[in-house]
Structure formats: structure tokens, C-alpha cells
N, C-alpha and C positions, 0 to 999 in steps of 0.2 A: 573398591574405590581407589586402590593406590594408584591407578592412573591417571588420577586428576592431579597426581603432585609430579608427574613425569617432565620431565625436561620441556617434551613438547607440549604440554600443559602448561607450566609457566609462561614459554612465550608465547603459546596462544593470549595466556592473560594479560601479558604486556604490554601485544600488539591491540589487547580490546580497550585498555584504557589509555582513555581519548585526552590528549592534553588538555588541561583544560588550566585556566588563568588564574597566577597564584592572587592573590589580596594582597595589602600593602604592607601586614606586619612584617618587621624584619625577623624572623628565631633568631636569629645566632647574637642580636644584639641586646637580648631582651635580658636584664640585669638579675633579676632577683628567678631567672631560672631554676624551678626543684629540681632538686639530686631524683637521677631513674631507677628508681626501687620498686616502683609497683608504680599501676595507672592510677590507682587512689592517689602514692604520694605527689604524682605526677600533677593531679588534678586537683588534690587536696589545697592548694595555699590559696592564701588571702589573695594574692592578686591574680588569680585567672580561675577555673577551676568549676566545681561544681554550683557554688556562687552563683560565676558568671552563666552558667549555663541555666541554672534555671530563673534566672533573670530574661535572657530570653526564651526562654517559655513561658516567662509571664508577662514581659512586656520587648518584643522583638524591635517594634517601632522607634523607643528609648534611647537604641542598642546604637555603638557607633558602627563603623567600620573596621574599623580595626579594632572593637573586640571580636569580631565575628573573622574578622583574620586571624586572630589571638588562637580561636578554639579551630579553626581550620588547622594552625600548626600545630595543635594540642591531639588531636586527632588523626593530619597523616601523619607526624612523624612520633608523636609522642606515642600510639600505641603497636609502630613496630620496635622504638626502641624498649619499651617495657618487655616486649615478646623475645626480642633479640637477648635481654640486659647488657646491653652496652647503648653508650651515646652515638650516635651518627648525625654526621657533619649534613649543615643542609644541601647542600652540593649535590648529595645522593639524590635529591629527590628534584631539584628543582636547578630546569635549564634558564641562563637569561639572569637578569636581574629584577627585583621588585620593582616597578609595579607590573613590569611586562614581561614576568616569568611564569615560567606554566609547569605545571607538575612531570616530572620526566617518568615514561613509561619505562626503560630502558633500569632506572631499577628494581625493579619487581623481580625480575630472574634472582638476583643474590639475595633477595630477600628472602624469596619461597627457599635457595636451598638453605639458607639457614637456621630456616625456621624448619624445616625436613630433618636438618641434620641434629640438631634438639629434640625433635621427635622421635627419634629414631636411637638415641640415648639409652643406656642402661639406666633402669631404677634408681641405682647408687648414685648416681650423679645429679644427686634430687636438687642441687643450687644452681646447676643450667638445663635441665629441665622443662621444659612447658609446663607449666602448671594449668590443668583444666578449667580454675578458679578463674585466671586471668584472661582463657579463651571468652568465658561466659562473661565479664566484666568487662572488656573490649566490646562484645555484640551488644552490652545492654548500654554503653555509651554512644555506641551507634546508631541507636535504637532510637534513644533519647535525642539524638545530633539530627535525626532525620526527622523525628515525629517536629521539631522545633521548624525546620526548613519546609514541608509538605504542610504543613500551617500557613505558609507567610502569605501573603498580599500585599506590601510593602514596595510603591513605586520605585522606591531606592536600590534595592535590592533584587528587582524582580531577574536581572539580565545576569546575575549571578548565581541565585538557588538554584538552578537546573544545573549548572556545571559542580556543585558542591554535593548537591544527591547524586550524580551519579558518580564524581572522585568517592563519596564515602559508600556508596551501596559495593561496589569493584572492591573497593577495600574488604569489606564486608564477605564479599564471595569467596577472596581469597584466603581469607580467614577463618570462614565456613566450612571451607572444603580441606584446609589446615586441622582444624577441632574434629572433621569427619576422621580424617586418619589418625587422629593421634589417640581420639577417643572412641572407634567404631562405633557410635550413637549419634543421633542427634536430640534425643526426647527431654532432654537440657536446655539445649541450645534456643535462646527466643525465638520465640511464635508472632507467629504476623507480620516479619521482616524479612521475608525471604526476595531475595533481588536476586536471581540465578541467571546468569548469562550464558551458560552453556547451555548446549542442546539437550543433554540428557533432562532438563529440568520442562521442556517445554508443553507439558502436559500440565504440571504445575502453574503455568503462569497461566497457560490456558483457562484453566478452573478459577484462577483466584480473578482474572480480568472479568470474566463473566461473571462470577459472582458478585462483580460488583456496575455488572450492567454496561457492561464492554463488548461488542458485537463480536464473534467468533470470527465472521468474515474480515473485519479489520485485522484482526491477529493474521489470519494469513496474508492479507497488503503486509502488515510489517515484515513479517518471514519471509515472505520473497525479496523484497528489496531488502535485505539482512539486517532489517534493526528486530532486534527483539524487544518482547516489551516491555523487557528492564527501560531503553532506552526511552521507549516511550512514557511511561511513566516518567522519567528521571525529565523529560526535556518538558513535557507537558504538566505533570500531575495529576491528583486524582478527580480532581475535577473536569479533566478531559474528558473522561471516559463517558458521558451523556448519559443516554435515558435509562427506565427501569430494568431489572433483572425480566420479570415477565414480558418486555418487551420483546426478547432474544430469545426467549427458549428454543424456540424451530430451528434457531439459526443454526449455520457449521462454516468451515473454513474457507468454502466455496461459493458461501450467498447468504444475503440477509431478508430472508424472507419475510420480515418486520415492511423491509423498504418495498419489494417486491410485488407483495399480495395487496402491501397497505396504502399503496395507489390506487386500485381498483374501490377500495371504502372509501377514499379520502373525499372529505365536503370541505368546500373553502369557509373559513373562517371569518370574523369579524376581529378586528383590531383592539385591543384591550381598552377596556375604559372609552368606549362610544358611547357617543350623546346618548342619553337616557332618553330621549323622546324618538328613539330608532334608528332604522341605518336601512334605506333603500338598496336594493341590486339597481345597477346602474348595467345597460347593456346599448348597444351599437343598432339601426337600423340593420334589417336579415335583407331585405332589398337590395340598401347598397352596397352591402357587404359580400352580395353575390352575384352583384353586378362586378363590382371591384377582381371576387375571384377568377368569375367563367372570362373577366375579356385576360386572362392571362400574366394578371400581376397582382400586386398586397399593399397592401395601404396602414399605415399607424395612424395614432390618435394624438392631438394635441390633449394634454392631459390637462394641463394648467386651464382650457377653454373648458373643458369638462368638468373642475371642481368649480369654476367660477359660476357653471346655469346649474350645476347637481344634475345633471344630465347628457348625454352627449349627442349635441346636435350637428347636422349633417356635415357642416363646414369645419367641424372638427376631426373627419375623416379624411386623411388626405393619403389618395393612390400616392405610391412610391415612382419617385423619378431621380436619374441618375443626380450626385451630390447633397439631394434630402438627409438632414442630419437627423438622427434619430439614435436611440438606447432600446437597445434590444435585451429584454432582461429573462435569465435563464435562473430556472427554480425549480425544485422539488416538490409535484401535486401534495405531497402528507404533508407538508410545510403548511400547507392554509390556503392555497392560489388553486385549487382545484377547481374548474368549472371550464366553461368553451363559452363562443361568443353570444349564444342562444340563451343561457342562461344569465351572463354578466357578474361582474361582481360588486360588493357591496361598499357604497360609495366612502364608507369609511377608508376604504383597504385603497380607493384610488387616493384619497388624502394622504393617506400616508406614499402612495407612489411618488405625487406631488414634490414632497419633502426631499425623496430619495434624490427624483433627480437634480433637483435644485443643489444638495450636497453633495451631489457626483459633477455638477458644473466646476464647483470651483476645483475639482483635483485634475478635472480632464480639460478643462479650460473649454467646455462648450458654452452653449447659451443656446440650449432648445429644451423644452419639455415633449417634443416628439417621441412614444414610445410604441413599441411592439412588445405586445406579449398575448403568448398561444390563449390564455385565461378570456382574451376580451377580440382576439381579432382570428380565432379557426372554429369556424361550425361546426355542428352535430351533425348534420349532414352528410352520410359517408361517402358520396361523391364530391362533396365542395372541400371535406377534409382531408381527404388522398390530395386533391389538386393544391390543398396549401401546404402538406406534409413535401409533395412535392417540390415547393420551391424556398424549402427550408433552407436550403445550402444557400440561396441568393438573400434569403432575408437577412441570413448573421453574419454573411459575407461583406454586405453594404452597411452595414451598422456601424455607426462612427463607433460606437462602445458594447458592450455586452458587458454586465455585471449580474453575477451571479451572487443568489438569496439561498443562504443556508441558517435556519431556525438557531442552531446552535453558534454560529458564526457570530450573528447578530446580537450574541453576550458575552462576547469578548473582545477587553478594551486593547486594542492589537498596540500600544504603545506601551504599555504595562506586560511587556511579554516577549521574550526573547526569539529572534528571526526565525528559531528551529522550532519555537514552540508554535507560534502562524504558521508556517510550512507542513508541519505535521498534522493540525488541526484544518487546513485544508485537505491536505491528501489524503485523510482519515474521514473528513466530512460526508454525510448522505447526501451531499450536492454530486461529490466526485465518488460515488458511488451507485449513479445510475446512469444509464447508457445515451438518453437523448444529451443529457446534458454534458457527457462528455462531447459529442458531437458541437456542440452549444460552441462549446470553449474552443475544439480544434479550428472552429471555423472564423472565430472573430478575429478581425484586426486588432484590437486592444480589448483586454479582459480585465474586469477589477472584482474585487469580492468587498462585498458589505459588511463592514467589523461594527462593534459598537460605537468608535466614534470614528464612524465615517468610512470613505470607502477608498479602499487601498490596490494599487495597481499591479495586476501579475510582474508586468516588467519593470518595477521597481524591487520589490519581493525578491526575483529572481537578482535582478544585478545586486544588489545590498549581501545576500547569498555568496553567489561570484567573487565579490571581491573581500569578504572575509576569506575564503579561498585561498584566493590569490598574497595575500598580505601575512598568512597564514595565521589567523588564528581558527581555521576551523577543525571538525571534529569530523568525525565518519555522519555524524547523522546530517551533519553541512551538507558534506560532500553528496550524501545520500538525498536528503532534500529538495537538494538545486537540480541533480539527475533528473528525478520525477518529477517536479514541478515544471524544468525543463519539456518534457514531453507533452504538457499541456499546449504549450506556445510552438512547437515543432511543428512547420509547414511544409512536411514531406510530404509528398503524394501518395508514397508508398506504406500501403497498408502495413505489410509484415515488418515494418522498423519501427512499430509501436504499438503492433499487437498484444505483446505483454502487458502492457496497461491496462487492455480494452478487455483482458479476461475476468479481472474483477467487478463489472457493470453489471449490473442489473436491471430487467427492464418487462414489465406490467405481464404485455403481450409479446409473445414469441416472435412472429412474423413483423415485427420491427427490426428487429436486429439487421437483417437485409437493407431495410431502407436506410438504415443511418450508417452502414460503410458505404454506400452506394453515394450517400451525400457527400460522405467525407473524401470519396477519389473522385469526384466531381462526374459521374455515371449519368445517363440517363434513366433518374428514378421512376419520372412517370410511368417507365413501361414496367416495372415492379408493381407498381399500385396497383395494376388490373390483376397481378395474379396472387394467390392465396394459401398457406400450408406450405409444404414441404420444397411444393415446387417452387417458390420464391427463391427462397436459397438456391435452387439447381439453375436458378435463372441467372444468378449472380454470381456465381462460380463461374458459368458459362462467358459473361461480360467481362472476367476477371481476365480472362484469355490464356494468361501465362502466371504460373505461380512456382511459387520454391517445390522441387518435387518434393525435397522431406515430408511436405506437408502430408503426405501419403501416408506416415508415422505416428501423425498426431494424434494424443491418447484422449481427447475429450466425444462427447456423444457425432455421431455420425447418420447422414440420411440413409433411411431405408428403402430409397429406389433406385428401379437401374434408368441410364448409367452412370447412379452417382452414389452407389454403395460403400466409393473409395473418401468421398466428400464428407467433411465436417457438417455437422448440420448446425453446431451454435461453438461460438468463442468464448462462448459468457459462462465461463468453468471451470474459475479459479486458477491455480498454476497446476496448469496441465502442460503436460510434454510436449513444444511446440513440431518439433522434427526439424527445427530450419537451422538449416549450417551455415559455416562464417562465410559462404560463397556464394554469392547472389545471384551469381550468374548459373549454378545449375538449376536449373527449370524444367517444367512439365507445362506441358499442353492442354489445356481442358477444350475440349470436341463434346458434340453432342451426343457422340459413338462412347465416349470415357475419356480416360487422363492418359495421356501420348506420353511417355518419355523414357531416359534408359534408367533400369534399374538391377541393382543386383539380386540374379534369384534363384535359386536351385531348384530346378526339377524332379521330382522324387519316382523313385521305381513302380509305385503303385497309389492310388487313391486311400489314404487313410479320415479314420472318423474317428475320433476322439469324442464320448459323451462331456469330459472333464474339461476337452483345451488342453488337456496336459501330454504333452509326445519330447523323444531327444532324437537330435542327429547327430550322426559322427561327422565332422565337416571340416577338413584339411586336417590341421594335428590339433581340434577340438573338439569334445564332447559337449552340445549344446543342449541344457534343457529347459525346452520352453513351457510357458505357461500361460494362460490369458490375464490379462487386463483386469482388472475389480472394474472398469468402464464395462466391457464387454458384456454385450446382451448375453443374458442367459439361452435363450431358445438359440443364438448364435451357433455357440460351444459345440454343438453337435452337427454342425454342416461338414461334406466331407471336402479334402483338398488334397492337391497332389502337387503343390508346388511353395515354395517359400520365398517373401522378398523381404532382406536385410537392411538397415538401414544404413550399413557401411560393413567391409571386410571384419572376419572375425579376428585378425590378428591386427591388424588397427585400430578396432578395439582396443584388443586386451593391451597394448602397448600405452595408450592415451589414458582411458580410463577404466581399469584391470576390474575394478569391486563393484561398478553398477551391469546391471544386464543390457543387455541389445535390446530395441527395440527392433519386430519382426512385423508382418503381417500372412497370414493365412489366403492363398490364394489354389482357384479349379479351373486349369487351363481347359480352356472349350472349344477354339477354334483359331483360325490362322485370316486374316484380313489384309491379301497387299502384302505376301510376306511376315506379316507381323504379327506373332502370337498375342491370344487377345487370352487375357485372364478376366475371373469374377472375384473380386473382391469378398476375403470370408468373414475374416474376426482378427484382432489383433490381440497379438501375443510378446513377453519379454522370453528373455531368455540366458539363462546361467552360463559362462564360458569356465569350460573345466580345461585346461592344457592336454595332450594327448601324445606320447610317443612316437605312436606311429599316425601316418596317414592314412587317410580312407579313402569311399570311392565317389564319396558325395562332392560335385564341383559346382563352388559358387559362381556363377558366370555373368555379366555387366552383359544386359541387350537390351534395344529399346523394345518395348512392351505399352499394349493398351489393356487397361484396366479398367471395368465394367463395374 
């Protein structure tokens, strides 16, 4: 483990803690200051100290300000100076002045090596020394400083505990990983405080999130966009983390099969605490509601006419025409809204719509109770349902608002909660974790989300983000928040500049996936809806026309027919290897014949058959050994090939990125079309680049090619 205390290890640690904003106590003014002899004597006097600390633990609310500044300076600078034994000036640690000074990352590096070079001491020199006592009496006032903080609820405070867990968890790591070298043990070291922000820990954090009923799949959203879950923790808490442990067991890093399966069970709900004398399903005439569809447009409900007869009569349905104000509301079937227009739902659940919008007027400044949602206005009917799935894109496109309903959202008081902790609890939510409704949100003019008190506007969210930012007081998870939240409100047309989002959705039935990028680049969907399975996708690839050829690389599952063997067949597959390079402009041609474009491929001397997937080439002055995919069909692996296509030169490669493999594909030249060699798409494969002295006889060569 000594290379967690390596140079490059320190300023890795450095650069990970996030400034964050001191509190108002001044140190260096504070008068009756202990002499640094130990963290006891440190902590030990009457006026600050262990006292103070279990004061708030026992009553936080009491507490001022600045005692809780008091033990923040007690904490980062008091226990490197005990570690150090010497005094340090506060200057070391803190850029700016009180009240609008932030902890400086920049000294961490002199800190680790001095605490290295202590370590690293002879025996004899037992009075500067690390003492092990004082490693373990540091993590247990950490321990204690955090168990105080992941407690609080405390309006006062609430915009500051997230930046004080995670200054002291970082503290904590690097401290941790200090006591690891100096004591090759950790069976000492406190249990149940482990905050690891390096990677080697991420199997750890993994187990303990889940353990405590945290969806695996969110851990991979964090990991991709690089917050680990230290951070999340630290910005959120434990009470983020939502439902039961048994909820998740299925789950893995790539889906949550809770959200996924448990749409198909889901039954809508009744609203808590309804009238005790019942609660009628309230539902829409099937007449004019297919009248409404077949002549070729959609109609909402006045809702407010609807709770006032407890029924919804005809004049309450009103066809859509262009400038009709209306709230198009986007929610998750397990949430309790599960049903279609045939069935309707239960007049409690429209009372409480009632309210919704009426408290979504005053933020959006309309003044309609006009609503759309799939629960009361798309039939069972699977012709009249294609035909309204069909004109989804035009329903959330004209919608003055869309607001979206998330179970967990809707208890949490979003003013009592700091900007990164909303942001995180959105993009972490089973709203923004299933695939219609991502479509939901790409498509509305204004999007707002339902907090507990009241409903809050992406484009507020997002600018309030922005300009911490800009003013600089943000942190990487700012930074990181505003990115992906940002992508939400992103009206690019173009699919693959926000496909990495769209990997993490999930969604009931397969053959949807198709229809909602089809909505989302504004496609002609209807002609989707007549077709079914595999072909779907090959229909929409087809309509895609032109796409990134990388995309020929992409390591997620793939269709099994020809001519679209080379074709992805779903996106919804976590972070998978997208193939697309920083150049937008090269492209490939999707034909009904396969995917037209140049690539680079070496032709090989003879047709080989690998049972395993596994073969090497000699290939300029490298030895390549490739291997298949963990994607890769099994019955795949054993198809024969006599040709290979790279996803870029093997020495531009190794130049860029020397320590990951290539990705390759397997391909069985068959015929020549027009000049044009035409290959079959086999299996894909990475591939090991070893350097090689001499050249060989294998030539990678750049030609356009169709691909079957």
C-alpha cells in the first residue's frame, strides 16, 4: 500500500478536496488556545473541547455558529498539528479571509510528506514519531464529528453540513491511508467510518451503499460522471439513499431491476388518508376519447371541472389546439399513477392533481388546471395506444410545463437542502431513471420537479448551479451537477451528444426504446408502431441515415439480423464503450444492404476459428492479443473470420492511450458490391498492444467497406 502515500497520491488527494467554506471562527485569535501536546490536550479544556462536542451530540439545535466553527478549527487544523507536533499558522490551510475563506487543498501535499517522513523514522526517535494511539484518537474524533453532523436537520445549518462531512471524511482518508502504512493493519482502525475516495476502495462502498438500500445502478450514474459515493453521501446523506435493502437485490451497475420489472406489477394507488366512506376510479368517456384519437390529435382534461362533478364530464375534455395551456405531468408507473384511460384513476389521486397544479401556478405564473397525463388520457387499446405513443413528441412539446412526480422527491423539503444535494437527488431519482421519462423532460419547454414544499424549476436549479460556479464558490460535485442536469434541458437534435445519459434508463418493454429516440429527433414514429421486435430497431437505424462510424465499436448487446449484425440493438447498458470520437464529422452510412463507410481493417492470410475469441496478430511493430467482450455472445466466439477492423491505428493508440486495449471487431469477407468489399459482422473483441522490434507482414489499411 505504499503507493497510496506517493507523491502522485498526495496530489491526487489535493486536487479531490473540494474547497469548501470556512465558518466565521477566527483560530489564530482565539485566546485561551491549548498548548499541542496531544489531541486530548488539544480538546481537553474548558472552553472548547470534548464538552463542547458532546453538547452537540446532545443538543445540535442549542449550538451557535461558531461553536461549530470552534470545533471545525479543532478538527482540520488541530489534528494535523498533534500528528505534525508542531503549531501551524492558519494560512496553511485557509485561502481568503473569514467569513469567505475556504479550506485550501494546496496544503495537503506538505502535510502527507510530513506525516511520511514521521513514519518513516527510526524507533529511537520515539518523541517525533507517529504514535498509533494518536492515529486511532484522530479517527475516533472523526468519527464522533461526523456521527454529530449525519444526525442534523437543523434549517440553520443545513447548507453547511455537507461541505463539513466531506472536509472531515478527506481528512479522514488521508489519515487512514497514513495509519495503513505506518501500521500495516487496519483491524484497529474504526469500523463503520470508512469514506474511501480512491478507486481501489470501490467495491467497498459498493457493499456498504447497498447494504443500506442504495440501488447498485445509481453507484454506476455516480462512477461515470466521477463522483463517488463518498461524495454522495457527504452532499446528500443517509437518508438519501431510499428504499429497502430487499428491494435491490437483483440489481447491478447497469440496471435496476426493482424500477424495470416493477412497472409491469405496478397498480395505482389511493392517496393517504382518503375519505373513509371510499374513493371512486374516476375515468374519461372511451367514445370521445377515440374519437379525439383516430381524427389525429389529443385532448387534456380540465381537472378542476372534474373534482368539482367527482366525475369527468364531456365538456371537460377538451381536443388540443395550437396556444391551449395545459401541464403535462411525467411520473414513474411504481410511484402509484399506474393505469391507462380505460381504467381511470381514483378520484382521490385527481384531488390531489387539483392541488398540484394550483401550486405549480403560482411558480410558473399560469392560471389553468388543464392537464395531460398518460394515466387518464391513452387507451388500452393497442391501436389507439401506438396512435397516442405516437404523438408523444407533440404532446410534451406544446405543454406550457411538464413537472415531473418522484415518490422520494415529494419528501424532501428542497429549501432545507443544499443546491448539490437537489441536484444529486434528482439525477439519482427513479424519475431520471427510466427511459419515457427521460424523453418526458428532453422534450418540454419548461420542466419543474415536485419537492415537498412545492414545485421547483429545472431552469432555476440549473442557473442558481451556474452561478455558484461562476462566483466561485463551487466544488467538483457543482460542477458535476450543473453538467448533467444540464443535459436534461439540452435541445440538440442530435442523439449521440447525449447518449451517455440515455445509457442509464430503463424501461418495462424492449421495443420502446426505438420509439422514444425516434420522438426525441423528431422522426416519423408512426411508421415504428406498425413494426415489432428486433426489426424495430433495424428500422431506426435505417431512418438514423448517417451516424458516428465508431459506433461499429460499441461494446453494448447487438442485433442478430442481417444486415444489421454490425447495429446496437439497445443503449439502455450502463457505461458501455460508446466508440464515438471527438470528430463528428466521420460517419458511416446505414443502407438497407449494411453500414457503408471507411474503416480501418487488415485482411488476414487465411480464415481462422477461435472456439475461445482469443487469437494475436503481429501488426506493424506490434504484437496484438485480442480477446472477446464479457458482452459477446457465447455461441458468437466460435464463428470463423478472416478479416479485422480497428477502431484507430495501433501506434495512435499506444501513443494516446498506451495501458487500455483497442477495441477491434471480428469480421468474414464474402463478396465485393460496386467495387466495394462487403464484410459480415462477427463478434467483438479488445486487444493487448505489446511493442515489437521488428515489423511484420500484417498491413492495417483505411478502405471504405460495407458491413452486413
Amino acid at each position: 500500500m505504499e503507493h497510496l502515500l506517493s507523491q502522485e497520491f498526495s496530489s491526487d488527494l489535493a486536487n479531490s478536496i473540494e474547497p469548501a467554506i470556512w465558518l466565521g471562527f477566527n483560530h489564530d485569535r482565539w485566546l485561551n488556545r491549548p498548548p499541542v501536546e496531544s489531541l486530548e490536550g488539544y480538546a481537553g479544556q474548558s472552553v472548547a473541547s470534548d464538552l463542547m462536542l458532546a453538547k452537540l451530540e446532545n443538543n445540535l439545535q442549542g449550538c451557535s455558529i461558531s461553536e461549530i466553527a470552534f470545533l471545525q478549527s479543532l478538527l482540520a487544523i488541530g489534528i494535523w498539528e498533534v500528528l505534525l507536533r508542531r503549531k501551524l499558522p492558519t494560512r496553511l490551510f485557509l485561502i481568503g479571509f473569514c467569513p469567505g475563506a475556504t479550506f485550501s487543498t494546496r496544503s495537503v501535499i506538505p502535510l502527507l510528506s510530513g506525516l511520511r517522513r514521521l513514519g518513516n523514522q527510526q524507533p529511537n526517535s520515539h518523541d517525533s514519531r507517529i504514535e498509533h494511539k494518536d492515529l486511532l484518537l484522530v479517527i475516533k474524533f472523526l468519527s464522533r464529528w461526523d456521527g454529530v453532523l449525519v444526525s442534523t436537520n437543523i434549517p440553520q445549518f443545513c447548507h453547511i453540513i455537507p461541505k463539513l462531512r466531506r472536509q472531515a471524511a478527506l481528512m479522514y482518508e488521508a489519515i487512514y491511508d497514513v495509519a495503513l502504512h505506518h501500521t500495516r493493519r487496519v483491524d484497529h482502525l474504526e469500523q463503520g467510518f470508512f469514506f474511501f475516495h480512491t478507486g481501489v476502495f470501490s467495491d467497498l462502498r459498493r457493499e456498504r451503499l447497498q447494504r443500506n438500500g442504495f440501488c447498485p445502478s445509481k453507484f454506476g450514474i455516480l462512477e461515470y460522471m466521477g463522483l463517488s459515493s463518498l461524495e454522495y453521501f457527504l452532499v446528500t446523506g443517509i437518508n438519501g439513499l431510499g428504499s429497502s435493502i430487499a428491494a435491490h437485490e437483483s440489481c447491478n451497475c447497469q440496471r435496476c431491476y426493482h424500477q424495470t420489472y416493477g412497472d409491469i406489477h405496478s397498480r395505482v394507488c389511493h392517496v393517504k388518508l382518503a375519505s373513509l366512506g371510499g374513493c371512486n376510479f374516476v375515468a374519461a368517456s372511451s367514445s370521445i376519447i377515440k374519437r379525439a384519437i383516430v381524427s389525429g390529435t389529443y385532448f387534456v382534461l380540465d381537472v378542476s371541472r372534474i373534482v368539482s362533478t367527482s366525475d369527468i364530464p364531456d365538456d371537460a375534455i377538451i381536443p388540443y389546439s395550437p396556444g391551449l395551456p395545459y401541464v403535462a405531468l411525467s411520473h414513474v408507473w411504481a410511484h402509484g399513477l399506474a393505469s391507462d384511460a380505460d381504467t381511470g384513476l381514483p378520484f382521490c389521486q385527481l384531488q390531489r392533481l387539483l392541488q398540484l397544479l394550483l401550486r405549480a401556478n403560482s411558480v410558473t405564473g399560469l392560471r389553468t388546471t388543464n392537464l395531460w397525463i398518460d394515466s387518464l388520457c391513452i387507451p388500452r387499446e393497442p391501436e389507439l395506444k401506438m396512435r397516442s405513443i405516437a404523438m408523444m413528441e407533440q404532446i410534451y412539446k406544446n405543454a406550457t410545463v411538464v413537472i415531473a412526480l418522484d415518490a422520494f422527491l415529494e419528501t424532501i423539503d428542497y429549501k432545507q437542502q443544499s443546491l448539490e444535494t437537489c441536484a444529486l437527488y434528482i439525477i439519482t431519482s427513479d424519475w431520471n431513471q427510466r427511459l419515457w421519462t427521460f424523453q418526458e423532460a428532453k422534450l418540454a419547454k419548461r420542466l419543474g420537479f415536485l419537492f415537498k414544499d412545492g414545485v421547483k424549476m429545472l431552469e432555476k436549479i440549473h442557473n442558481d448551479l451556474r452561478d455558484r460556479v461562476q462566483i466561485g464558490q463551487s466544488t467538483a460535485v457543482t460542477s458535476q451537477s450543473l453538467q448533467w442536469l444540464g443535459l436534461l434541458s439540452l435541445r440538440s437534435m442530435d442523439f449521440f451528444s447525449w447518449v451517455q445519459m440515455f445509457q442509464f434508463k430503463s424501461c418495462s418493454v424492449v421495443d420502446d426504446e426505438a420509439l422514444v429516440i425516434s420522438n426525441l429527433l423528431g422522426l416519423n414514429t408512426s411508421c415504428l408502431t406498425t413494426v415489432e421486435g428486433p426489426k424495430r430497431m433495424a428500422e431506426l437505424w435505417i431512418m438514423l441515415s448517417v451516424i458516428p462510424k465508431g459506433l461499429l465499436f460499441y461494446s453494448g448487446p447487438r442485433l442478430q439480423i442481417e444486415p444489421f449484425r454490425w447495429a446496437a440493438s439497445s443503449f439502455l447498458s450502463g457505461s458501455s464503450e460508446l466508440g464515438l470520437g471527438k470528430d463528428s464529422n466521420d460517419t458511416a452510412h446505414v443502407t438497407r444492404n449494411g453500414l457503408r463507410g471507411r474503416y480501418k481493417v487488415v485482411d488476414l492470410h487465411r480464415t481462422l476459428q477461435e472456439d475461445s475469441g482469443h487469437f494475436s496478430l503481429m501488426l506493424g511493430r506490434f504484437a496484438i492479443h485480442f480477446y472477446p467482450r464479457k458482452e459477446s455472445a457465447l455461441d458468437s466466439l466460435s464463428l470463423p473470420f478472416n478479416a479485422v477492423a480497428l477502431i484507430r491505428y495501433p501506434a495512435q493508440h499506444w501513443n494516446s492511450i498506451p495501458k487500455t486495449p483497442i477495441s477491434a471487431v471480428t469480421l468474414l469477407k464474402t463478396d465485393h458490391r460496386s467495387g466495394i468489399p462487403v464484410y459480415r459482422h462477427q463478434y467483438q473483441v479488445l486487444g493487448r498492444l505489446q511493442p515489437m522490434i521488428r515489423s511484420t507482414i500484417f498491413v492495417l489499411e483505411e478502405k471504405e467497406i460495407l458491413i452486413y
